[in-house]
ChimeraX commands (.cxc) that place a marker at each C-alpha (Angstrom):
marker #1 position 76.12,-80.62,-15.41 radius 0.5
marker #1 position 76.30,-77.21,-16.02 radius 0.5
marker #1 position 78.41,-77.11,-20.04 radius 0.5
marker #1 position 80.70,-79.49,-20.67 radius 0.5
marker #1 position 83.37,-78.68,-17.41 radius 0.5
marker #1 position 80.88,-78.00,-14.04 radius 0.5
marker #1 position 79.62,-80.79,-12.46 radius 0.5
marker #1 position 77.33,-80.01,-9.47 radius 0.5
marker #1 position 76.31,-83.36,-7.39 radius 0.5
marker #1 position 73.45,-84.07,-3.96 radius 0.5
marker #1 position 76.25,-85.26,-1.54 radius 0.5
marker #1 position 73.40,-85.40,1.10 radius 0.5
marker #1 position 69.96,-84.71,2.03 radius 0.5
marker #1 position 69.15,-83.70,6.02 radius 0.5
marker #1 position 65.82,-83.03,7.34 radius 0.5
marker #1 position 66.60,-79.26,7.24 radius 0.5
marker #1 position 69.54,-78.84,4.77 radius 0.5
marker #1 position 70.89,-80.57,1.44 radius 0.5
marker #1 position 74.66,-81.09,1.34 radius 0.5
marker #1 position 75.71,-79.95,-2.69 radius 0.5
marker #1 position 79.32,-80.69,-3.98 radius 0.5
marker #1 position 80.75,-78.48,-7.14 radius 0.5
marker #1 position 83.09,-79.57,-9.50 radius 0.5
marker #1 position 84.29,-76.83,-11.98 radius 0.5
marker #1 position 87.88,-76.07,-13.36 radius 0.5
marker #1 position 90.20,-73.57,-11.16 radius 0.5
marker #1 position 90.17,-70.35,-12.94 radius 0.5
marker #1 position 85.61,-70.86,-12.01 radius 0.5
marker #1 position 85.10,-68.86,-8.98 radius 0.5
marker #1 position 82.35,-70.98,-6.93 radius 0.5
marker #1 position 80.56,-69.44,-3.97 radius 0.5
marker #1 position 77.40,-68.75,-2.52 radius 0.5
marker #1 position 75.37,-65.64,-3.37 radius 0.5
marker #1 position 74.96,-63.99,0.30 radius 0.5
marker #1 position 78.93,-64.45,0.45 radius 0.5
marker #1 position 79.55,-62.65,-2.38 radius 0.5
marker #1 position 76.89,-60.55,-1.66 radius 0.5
marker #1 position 78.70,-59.51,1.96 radius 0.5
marker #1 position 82.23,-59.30,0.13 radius 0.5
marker #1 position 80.91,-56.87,-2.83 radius 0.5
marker #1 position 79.68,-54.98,0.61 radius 0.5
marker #1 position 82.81,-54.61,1.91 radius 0.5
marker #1 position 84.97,-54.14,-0.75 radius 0.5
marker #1 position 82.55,-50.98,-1.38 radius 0.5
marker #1 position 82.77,-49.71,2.49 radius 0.5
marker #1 position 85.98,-49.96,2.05 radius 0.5
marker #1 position 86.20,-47.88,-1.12 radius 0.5
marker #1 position 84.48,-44.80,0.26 radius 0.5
marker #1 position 86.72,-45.20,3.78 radius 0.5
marker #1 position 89.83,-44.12,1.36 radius 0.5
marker #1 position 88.03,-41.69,0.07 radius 0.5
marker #1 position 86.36,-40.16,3.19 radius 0.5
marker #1 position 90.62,-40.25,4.23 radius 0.5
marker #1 position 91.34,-38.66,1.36 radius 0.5
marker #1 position 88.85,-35.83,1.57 radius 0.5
marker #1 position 89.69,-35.85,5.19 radius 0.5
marker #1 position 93.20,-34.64,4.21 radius 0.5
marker #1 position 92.41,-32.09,1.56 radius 0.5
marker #1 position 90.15,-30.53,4.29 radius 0.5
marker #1 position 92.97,-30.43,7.29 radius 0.5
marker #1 position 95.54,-29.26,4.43 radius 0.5
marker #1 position 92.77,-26.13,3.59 radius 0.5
marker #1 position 91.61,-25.30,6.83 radius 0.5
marker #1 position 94.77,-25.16,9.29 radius 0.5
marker #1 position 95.29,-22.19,10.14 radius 0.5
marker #1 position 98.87,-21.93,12.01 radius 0.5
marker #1 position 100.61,-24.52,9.17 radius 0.5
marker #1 position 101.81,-24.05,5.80 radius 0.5
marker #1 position 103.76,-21.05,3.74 radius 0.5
marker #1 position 102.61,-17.40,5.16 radius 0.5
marker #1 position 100.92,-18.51,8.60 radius 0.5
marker #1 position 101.08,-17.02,11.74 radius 0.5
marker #1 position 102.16,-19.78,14.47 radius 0.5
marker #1 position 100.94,-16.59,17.20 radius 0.5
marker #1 position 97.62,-16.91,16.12 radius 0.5
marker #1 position 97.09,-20.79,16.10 radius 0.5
marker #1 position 97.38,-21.86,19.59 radius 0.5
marker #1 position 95.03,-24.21,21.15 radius 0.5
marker #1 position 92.88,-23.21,24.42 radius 0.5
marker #1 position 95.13,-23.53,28.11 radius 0.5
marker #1 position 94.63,-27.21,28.78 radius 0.5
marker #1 position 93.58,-28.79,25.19 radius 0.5
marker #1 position 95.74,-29.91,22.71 radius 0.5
marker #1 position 95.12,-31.14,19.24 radius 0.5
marker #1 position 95.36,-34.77,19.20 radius 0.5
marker #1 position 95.36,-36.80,15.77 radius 0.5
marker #1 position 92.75,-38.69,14.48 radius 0.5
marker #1 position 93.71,-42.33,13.72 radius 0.5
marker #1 position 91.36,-44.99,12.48 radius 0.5
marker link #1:1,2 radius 0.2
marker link #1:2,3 radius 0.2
marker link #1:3,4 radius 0.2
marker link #1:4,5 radius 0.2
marker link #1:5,6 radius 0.2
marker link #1:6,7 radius 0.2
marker link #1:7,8 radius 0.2
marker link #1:8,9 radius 0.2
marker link #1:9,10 radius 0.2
marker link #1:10,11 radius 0.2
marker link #1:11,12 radius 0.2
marker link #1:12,13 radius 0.2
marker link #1:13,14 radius 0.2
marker link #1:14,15 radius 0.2
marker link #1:15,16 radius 0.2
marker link #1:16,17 radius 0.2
marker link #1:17,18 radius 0.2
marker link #1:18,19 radius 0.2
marker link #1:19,20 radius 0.2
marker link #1:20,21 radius 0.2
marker link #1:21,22 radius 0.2
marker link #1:22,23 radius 0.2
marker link #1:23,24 radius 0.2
marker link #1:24,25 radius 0.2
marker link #1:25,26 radius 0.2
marker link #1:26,27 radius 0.2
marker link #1:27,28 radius 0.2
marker link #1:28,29 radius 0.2
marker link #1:29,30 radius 0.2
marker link #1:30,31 radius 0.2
marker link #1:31,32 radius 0.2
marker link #1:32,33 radius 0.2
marker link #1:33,34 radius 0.2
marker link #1:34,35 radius 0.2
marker link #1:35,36 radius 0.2
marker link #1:36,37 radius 0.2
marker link #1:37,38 radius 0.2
marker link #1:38,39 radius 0.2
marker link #1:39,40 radius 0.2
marker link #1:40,41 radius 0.2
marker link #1:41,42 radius 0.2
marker link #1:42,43 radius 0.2
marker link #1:43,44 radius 0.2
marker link #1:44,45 radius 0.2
marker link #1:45,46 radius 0.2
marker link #1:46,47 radius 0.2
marker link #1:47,48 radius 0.2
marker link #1:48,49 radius 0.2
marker link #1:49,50 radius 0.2
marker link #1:50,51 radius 0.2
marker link #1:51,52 radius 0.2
marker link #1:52,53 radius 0.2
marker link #1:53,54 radius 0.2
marker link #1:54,55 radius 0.2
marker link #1:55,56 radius 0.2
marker link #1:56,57 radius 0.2
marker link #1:57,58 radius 0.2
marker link #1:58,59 radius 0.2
marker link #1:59,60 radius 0.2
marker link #1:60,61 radius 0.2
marker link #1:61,62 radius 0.2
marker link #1:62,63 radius 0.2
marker link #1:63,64 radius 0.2
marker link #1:64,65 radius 0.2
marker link #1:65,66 radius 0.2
marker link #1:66,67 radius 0.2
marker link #1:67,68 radius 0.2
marker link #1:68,69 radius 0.2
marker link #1:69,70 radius 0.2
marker link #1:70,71 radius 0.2
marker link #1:71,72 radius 0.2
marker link #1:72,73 radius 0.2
marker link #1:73,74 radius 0.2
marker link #1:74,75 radius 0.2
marker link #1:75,76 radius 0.2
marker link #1:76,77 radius 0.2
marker link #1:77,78 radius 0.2
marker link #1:78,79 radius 0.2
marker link #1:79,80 radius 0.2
marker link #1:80,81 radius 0.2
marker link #1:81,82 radius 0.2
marker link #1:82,83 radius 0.2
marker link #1:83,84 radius 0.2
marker link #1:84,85 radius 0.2
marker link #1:85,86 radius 0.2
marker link #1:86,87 radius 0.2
marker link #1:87,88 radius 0.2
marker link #1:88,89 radius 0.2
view
């Protein structure tokens, strides 16, 4: 017992593994450290990809020439056969 609601139990025993079963209330999250460890991972990666997108944008917004109030479409034009092409993730 682990206080007066989590209950954790030996189910089994195998040569090269023990089998464990958990009993705790709903609101308890229960899971293994190396999961949580990969999902705290993830959830971070993910946190600087929306920022690398967002800096991504301010950058594009600051540097395109040829786009936005007072520029000069003449003087934007890509090289004879290239063509900007968007970057999707």
């Amino acid at each position: 017992m682990i206080g007066d609601d989590i209950e954790i139990q030996v189910a089994e025993v195998a040569p090269t593994r023990v089998k464990l079963c958990i009993t705790a209330p709903q609101e308890v999250a229960v899971m293994r450290k190396e999961v949580r460890l990969t999902r705290d991972a993830n959830l971070a990666a993910a946190a600087g990809l929306e920022r690398f997108v967002e800096l991504r944008g301010r950058l594009r917004k600051k540097s395109s020439p040829g786009r936005g109030e007072g520029a000069h479409p003449e003087k934007h034009q890509d090289p004879p056969g290239r063509r900007e092409v968007p970057y999707r993730m």
